[in-house]
C-alpha positions in Angstrom: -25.0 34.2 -171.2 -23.4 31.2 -173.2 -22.2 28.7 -170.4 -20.3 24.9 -170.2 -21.3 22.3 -168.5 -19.0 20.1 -167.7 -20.8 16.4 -166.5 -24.4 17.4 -167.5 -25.8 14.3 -167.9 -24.9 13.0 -164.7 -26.9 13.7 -161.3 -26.4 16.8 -160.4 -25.4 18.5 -164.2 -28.6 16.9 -165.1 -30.5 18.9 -162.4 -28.9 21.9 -163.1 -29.2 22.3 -166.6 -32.8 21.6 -166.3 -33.1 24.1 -163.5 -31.4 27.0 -165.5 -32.7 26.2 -168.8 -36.2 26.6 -166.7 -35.0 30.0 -165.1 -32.9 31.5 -168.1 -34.3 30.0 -171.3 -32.5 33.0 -173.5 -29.1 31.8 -171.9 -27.4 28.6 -174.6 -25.9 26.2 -172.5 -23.2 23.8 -174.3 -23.1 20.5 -172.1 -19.5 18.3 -172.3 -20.4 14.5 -170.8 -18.2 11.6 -171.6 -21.0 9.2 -170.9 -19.7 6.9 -168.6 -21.9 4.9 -166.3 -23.0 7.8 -164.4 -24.1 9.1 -167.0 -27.2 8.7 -168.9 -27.9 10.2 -172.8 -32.0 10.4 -172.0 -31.4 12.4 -169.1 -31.6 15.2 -171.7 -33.0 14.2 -174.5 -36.0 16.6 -174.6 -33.8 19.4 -174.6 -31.8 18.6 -177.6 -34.0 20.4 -180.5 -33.4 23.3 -178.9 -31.2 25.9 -180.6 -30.1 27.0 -176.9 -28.6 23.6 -176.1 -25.5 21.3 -177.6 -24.4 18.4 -176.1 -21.3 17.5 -177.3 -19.5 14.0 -176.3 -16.0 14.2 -175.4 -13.5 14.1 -172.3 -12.3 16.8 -169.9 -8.9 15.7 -170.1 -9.1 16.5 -174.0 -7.2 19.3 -173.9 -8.1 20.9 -177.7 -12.1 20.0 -177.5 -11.8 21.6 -174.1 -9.9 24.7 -175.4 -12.1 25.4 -178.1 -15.4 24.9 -176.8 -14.4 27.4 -173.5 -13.6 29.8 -175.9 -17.1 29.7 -176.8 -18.7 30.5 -173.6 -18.6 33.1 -170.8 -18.8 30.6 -167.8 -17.6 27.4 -167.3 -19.8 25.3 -164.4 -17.4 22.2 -163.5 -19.5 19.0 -162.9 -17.7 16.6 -164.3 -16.0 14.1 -161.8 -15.6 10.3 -160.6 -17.4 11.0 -157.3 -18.3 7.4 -155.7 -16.4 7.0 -152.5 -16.5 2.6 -152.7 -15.6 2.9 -156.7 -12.3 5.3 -156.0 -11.5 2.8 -153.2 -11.2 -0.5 -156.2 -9.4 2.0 -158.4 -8.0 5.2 -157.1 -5.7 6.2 -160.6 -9.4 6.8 -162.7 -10.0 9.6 -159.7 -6.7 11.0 -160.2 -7.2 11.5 -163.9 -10.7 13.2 -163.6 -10.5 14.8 -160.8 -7.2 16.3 -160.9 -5.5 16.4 -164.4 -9.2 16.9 -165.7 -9.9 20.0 -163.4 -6.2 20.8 -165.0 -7.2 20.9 -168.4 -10.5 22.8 -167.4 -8.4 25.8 -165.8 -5.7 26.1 -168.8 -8.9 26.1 -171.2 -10.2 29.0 -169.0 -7.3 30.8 -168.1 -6.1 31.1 -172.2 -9.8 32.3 -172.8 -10.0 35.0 -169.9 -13.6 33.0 -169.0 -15.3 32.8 -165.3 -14.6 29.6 -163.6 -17.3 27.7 -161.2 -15.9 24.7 -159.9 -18.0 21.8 -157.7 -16.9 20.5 -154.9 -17.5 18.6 -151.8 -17.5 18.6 -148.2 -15.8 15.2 -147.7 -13.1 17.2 -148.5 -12.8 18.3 -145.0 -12.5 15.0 -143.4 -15.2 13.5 -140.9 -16.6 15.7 -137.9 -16.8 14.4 -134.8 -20.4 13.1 -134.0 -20.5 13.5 -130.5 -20.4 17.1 -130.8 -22.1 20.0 -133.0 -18.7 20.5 -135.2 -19.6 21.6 -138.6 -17.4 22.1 -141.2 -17.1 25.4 -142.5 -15.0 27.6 -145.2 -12.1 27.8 -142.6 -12.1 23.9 -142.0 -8.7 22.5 -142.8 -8.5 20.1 -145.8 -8.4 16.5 -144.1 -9.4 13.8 -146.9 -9.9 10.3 -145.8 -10.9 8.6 -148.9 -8.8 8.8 -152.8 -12.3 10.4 -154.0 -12.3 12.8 -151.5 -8.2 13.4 -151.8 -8.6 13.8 -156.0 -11.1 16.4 -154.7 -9.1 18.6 -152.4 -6.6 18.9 -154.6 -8.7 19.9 -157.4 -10.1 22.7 -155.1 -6.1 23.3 -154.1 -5.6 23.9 -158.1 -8.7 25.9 -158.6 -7.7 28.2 -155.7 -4.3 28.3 -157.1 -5.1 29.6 -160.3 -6.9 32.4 -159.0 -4.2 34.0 -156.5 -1.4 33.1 -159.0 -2.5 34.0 -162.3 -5.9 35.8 -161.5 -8.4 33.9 -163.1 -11.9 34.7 -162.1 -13.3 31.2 -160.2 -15.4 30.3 -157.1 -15.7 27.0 -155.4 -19.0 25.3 -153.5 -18.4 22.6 -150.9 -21.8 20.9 -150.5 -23.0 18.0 -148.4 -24.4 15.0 -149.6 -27.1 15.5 -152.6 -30.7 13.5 -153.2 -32.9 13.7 -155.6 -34.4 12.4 -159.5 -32.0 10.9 -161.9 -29.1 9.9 -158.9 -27.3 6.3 -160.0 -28.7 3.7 -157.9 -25.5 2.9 -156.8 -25.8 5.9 -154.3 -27.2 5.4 -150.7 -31.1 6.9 -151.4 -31.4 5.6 -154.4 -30.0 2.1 -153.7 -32.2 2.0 -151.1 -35.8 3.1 -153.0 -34.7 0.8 -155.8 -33.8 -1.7 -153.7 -37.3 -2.0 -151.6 -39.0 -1.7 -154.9 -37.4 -5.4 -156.3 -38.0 -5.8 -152.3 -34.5 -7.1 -152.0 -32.2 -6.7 -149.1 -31.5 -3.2 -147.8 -27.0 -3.6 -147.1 -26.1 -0.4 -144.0 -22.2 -0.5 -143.5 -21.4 -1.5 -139.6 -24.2 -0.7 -137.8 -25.6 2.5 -139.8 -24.0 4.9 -137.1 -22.4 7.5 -139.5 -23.9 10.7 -139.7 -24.6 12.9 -142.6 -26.3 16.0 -144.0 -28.6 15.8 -146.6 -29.2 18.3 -149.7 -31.8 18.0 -151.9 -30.8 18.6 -155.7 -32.6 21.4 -156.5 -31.7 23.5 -153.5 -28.1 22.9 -154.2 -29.1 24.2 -158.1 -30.0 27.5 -155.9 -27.2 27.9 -154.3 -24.8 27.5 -157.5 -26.9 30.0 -159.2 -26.9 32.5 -155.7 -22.7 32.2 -156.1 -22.4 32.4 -159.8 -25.0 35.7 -160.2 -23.7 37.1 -156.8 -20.6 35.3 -155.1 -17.6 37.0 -154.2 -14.8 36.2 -157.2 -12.0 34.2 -155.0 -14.0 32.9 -152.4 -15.3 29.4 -151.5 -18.9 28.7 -150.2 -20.1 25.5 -148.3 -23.8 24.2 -149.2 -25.8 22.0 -146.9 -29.1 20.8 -146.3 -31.8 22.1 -143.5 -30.6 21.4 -140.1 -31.2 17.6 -140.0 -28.2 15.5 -140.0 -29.0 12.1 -139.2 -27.2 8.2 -138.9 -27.5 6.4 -142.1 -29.7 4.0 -140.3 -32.4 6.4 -139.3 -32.0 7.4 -143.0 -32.8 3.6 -144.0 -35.6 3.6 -141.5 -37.6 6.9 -142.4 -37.5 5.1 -146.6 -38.7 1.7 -145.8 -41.4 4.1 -143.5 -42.1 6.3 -146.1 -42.5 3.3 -148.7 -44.3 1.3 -146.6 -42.3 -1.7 -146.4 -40.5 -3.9 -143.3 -37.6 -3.4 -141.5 -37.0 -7.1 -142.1 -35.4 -6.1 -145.0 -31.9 -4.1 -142.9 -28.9 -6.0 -143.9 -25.7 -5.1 -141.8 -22.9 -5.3 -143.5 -18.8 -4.9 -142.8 -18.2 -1.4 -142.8 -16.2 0.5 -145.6 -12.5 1.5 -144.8 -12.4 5.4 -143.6 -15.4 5.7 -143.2 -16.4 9.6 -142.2 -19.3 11.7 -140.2 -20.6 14.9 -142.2 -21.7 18.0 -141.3 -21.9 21.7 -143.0 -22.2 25.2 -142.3 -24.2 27.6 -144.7 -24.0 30.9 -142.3 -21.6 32.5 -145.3 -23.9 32.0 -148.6 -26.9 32.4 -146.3 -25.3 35.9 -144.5 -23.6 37.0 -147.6 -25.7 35.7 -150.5 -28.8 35.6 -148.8 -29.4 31.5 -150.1 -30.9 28.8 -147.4 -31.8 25.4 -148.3 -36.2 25.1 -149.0 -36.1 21.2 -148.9 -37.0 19.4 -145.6 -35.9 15.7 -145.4 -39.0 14.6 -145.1 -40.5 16.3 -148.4 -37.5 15.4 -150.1 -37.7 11.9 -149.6 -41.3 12.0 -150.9 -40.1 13.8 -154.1 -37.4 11.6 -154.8 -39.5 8.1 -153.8 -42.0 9.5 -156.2 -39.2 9.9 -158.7 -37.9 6.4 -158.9 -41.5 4.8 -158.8 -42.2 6.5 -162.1 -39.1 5.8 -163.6 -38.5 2.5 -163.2 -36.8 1.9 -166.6 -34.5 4.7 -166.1 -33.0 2.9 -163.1 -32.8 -0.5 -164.0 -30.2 -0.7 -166.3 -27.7 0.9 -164.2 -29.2 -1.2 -161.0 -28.0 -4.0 -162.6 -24.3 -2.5 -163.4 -24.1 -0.6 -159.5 -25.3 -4.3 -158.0 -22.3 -6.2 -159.9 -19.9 -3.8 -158.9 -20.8 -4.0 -155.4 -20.5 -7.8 -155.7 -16.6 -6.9 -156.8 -16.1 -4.6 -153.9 -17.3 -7.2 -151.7 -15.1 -9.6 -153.0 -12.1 -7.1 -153.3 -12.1 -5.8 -149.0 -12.8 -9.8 -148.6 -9.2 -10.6 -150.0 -7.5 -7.5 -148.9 -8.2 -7.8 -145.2 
């Protein structure tokens, strides 16, 4: 099978190409990144002397690169996307333009080319669950989005869906809860935190670290995008979550500095970010129907990943720098605005 990647030197493109190239080495995967601070060019470097692998450089929302290189291919597995929460909040328009109109471009490409259609998705689509109850979201949870990452999102899943029922084209969509693992930007709540207690600098929670969410370690979400590509229903949506462990933010926080041996001194509560949701997530469908179930325990994935970012030190510190500055700007930004 000859397959795009859309985002694949990002975090979780990154950990899918290497988990397919490892499971189907005969298939050629062509990977489209636009490199921007996500991304990182050594993610894959080790790869790039194969025959089976071309990166190419470019932009979703190039509409001929895009058209030509889906013709090449069989199946197309989106990625690509501006997917920080705070960053859509300083500048909503670069969301819209990815997310959407880039998504866009994606499905013409496919729909000309008659090719399969995989699109990525999340669960903050749905809103925030209440977390004094059980609620889950689910396939049949109504689109509620609370944040412009998580609106550019919904409707990209609204046009994917679309394009299917009006004109046919073959897609499927995954919804999955919040992802961990090697080669995430350190601007994201794990890593910030390992990489933050590393420099042993102060660990920032938003409000009191009450908000709830369900983790999903990389490589288990890898799983389950294979599981719907190889056997999902054409049509249909599946939602992805972790091993039944959802968990505040603060316990989170707690169970790293724990795991890393460091002090709890180090907790920094700080103002709280605007719309800010609860997540949990269903996998009854892909685990009835597909027959998929997350491997990963918190606990074991928190080891791997800790592990990761110890090694890898000059990976991260680049882009620690750059995710630190910008948080110094949206700081500065919700100081002025309120």
């Amino acid at each position: 099978m000859k397959l795009l990647v859309t985002g694949g030197l990002g975090f979780i493109g990154t950990n899918f190409i290497r988990y397919w190239w490892e499971r189907y080495p005969q298939d050629h995967i062509t990977n489209l990144d636009k490199i921007t601070y996500a991304a990182n060019p050594q993610n894959l470097k080790s790869l790039e002397s194969s025959p089976n692998y071309t990166f190419i450089q470019g932009d979703i929302l190039d509409a001929d690169l895009v058209n030509k290189l889906v013709s090449q291919v069989d199946l197309i597995v989106h990625f690509a996307a501006e997917s920080h929460v705070d960053r859509s909040i300083d500048d909503p328009l670069m969301f819209v333009k990815t997310n959407v109109l880039g998504t866009y471009t994606l499905l013409k490409a496919a729909l000309i080319n008659k090719t399969r259609f995989h699109h990525i998705s999340t669960d903050e689509v749905y809103g925030t669950v209440d977390p004094n109850t059980t609620e889950e979201f689910s396939e049949t949870t109504s689109f509620d989005p609370t944040s412009p990452y998580a609106a550019s999102k919904a409707s990209s899943d609204h046009f994917v869906l679309s394009f299917f029922k009006t004109f046919g084209l073959p897609i499927t969509i995954t919804n999955c809860s919040n992802n961990y693992g090697p080669y995430q930007n350190p601007e994201k709540l794990i890593p910030r935190l390992i990489t933050n207690l590393v420099n042993n600098s102060k660990i920032p929670v938003y409000g009191k670290g009450e908000n709830i969410r369900d983790w999903l370690y990389v490589t288990d979400h890898c799983r389950a995008i294979e599981a719907v590509v190889m056997k999902g229903i054409i049509g249909e949506t599946y939602c992805i979550g972790g091993l039944k462990e959802s968990c505040q933010n603060i316990d989170i926080v707690k169970k790293i500095i724990n795991l890393m041996g460091k002090s709890e001194d180090l907790i920094e509560y700080v103002a709280d970010r605007p719309a800010h949701d609860n997540y949990r997530v269903s996998w009854k469908k892909i685990n009835e129907t597909l027959g998929w179930e997350p491997k990963e325990s918190l606990e074991t994935g928190l080891k791997k990943t800790i592990d990761w970012y110890l090694a890898n030190t000059q990976w991260w510190q680049a882009s620690k720098a750059e995710a630190e500055e910008f948080y110094k700007k949206l700081n500065n930004f919700q100081a002025n605005t309120k």
